[in-house]
C-alpha positions as CSV (number, residue, x, y, z in Angstrom):
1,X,39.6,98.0,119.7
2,X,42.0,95.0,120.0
3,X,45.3,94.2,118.0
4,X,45.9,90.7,116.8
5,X,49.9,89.7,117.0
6,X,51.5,86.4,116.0
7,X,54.6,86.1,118.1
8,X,54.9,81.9,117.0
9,X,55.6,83.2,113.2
10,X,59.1,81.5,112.0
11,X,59.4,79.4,115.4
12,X,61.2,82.0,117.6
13,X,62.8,81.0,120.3
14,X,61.2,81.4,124.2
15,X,63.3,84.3,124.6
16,X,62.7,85.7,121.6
17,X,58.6,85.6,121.2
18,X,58.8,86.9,125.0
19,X,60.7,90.3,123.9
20,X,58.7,90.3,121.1
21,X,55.4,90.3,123.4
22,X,57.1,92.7,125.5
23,X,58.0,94.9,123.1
24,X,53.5,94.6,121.5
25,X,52.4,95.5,125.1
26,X,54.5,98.5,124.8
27,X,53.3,99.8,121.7
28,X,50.1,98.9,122.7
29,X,50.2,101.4,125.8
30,X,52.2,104.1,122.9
31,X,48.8,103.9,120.6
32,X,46.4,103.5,123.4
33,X,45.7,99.7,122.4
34,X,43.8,98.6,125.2
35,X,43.3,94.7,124.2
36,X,46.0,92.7,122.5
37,X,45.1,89.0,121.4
38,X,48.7,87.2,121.6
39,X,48.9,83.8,119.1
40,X,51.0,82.0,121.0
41,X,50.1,78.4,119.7
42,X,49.6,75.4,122.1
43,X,52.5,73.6,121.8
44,X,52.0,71.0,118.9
45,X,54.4,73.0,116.7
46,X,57.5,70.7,118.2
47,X,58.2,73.5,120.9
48,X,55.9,71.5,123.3
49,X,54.0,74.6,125.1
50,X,57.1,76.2,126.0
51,X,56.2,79.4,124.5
52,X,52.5,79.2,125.7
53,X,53.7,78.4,129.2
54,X,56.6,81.5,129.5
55,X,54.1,83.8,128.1
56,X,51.6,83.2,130.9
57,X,54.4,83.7,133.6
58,X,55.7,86.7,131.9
59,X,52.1,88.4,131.8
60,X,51.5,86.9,135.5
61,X,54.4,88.7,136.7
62,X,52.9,92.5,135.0
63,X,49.8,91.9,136.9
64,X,51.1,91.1,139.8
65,X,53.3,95.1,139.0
66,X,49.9,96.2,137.5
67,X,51.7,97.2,134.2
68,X,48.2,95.3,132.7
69,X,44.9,95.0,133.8
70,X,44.6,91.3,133.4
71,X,45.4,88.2,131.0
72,X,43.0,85.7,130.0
73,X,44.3,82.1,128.2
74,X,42.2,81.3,125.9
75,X,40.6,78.2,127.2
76,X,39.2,80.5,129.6
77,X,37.6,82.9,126.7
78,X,34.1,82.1,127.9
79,X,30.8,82.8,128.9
80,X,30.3,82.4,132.3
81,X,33.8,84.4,132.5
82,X,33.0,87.9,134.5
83,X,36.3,89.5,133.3
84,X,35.4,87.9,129.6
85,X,31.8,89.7,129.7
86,X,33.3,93.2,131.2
87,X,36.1,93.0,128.3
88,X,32.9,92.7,125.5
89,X,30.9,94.9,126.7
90,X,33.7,97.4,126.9
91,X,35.0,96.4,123.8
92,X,32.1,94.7,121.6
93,X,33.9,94.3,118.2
94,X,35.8,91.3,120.5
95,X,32.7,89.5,120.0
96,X,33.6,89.5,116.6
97,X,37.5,87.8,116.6
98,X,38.2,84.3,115.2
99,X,40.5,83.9,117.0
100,X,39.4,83.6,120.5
101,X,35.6,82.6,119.9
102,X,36.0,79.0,120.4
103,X,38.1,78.5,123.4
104,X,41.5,78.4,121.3
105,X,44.2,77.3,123.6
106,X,46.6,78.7,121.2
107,X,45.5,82.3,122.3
108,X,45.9,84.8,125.3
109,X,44.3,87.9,124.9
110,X,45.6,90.6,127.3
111,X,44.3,93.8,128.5
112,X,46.7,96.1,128.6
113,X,44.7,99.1,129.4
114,X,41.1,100.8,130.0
115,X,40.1,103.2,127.5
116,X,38.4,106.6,128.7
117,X,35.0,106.1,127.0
């Protein structure tokens, strides 16, 4: 069970696309969404990875409070990624996702939280 969100839609600004992920992961935890897959872009849209870059501090900085599991870009969506292959087989229809099953650096998919199964 994942949610896709778009916070690059209609070019927000840094600030803005950062309260708007804050405000996904918080709904996220309200419907017991465990995985959210954040398009981001990668930077080509004139904002030059400014967006991509803040969200990664921003989600670095819950970790590090634990208010999510983990974060994982998604250049690192891969294989021979452990926390990628515990996230499938937790949560197989990610297998499935255009969006992060070809390394897209315009991507960060974020686990917010672990469902009781």
């Amino acid at each position: 069970m994942f949610k896709v969100v778009n916070i690059k839609k209609d070019m927000p600004s840094v600030d803005y696309a950062i309260y708007q992920l804050d405000k996904e992961i918080g709904f996220a935890f309200a419907t017991q969404t465990p995985v959210l897959i954040i398009i981001h872009g990668y930077g080509s849209g004139g904002t030059k990875g400014q967006i991509k870059e803040n969200v990664n501090k921003f989600l670095s900085g819950l970790k590090a409070k634990k208010k999510i599991i983990d974060f994982i870009p998604g250049e690192a969506w891969g294989e021979t990624n452990e926390r990628v292959a515990e996230m499938k087989s937790l949560y197989p229809s990610l297998i499935l996702c255009d969006q992060i099953s070809n390394l897209n650096s315009g991507v960060t998919i974020v686990w917010v939280l672990k469902n009781k199964i």
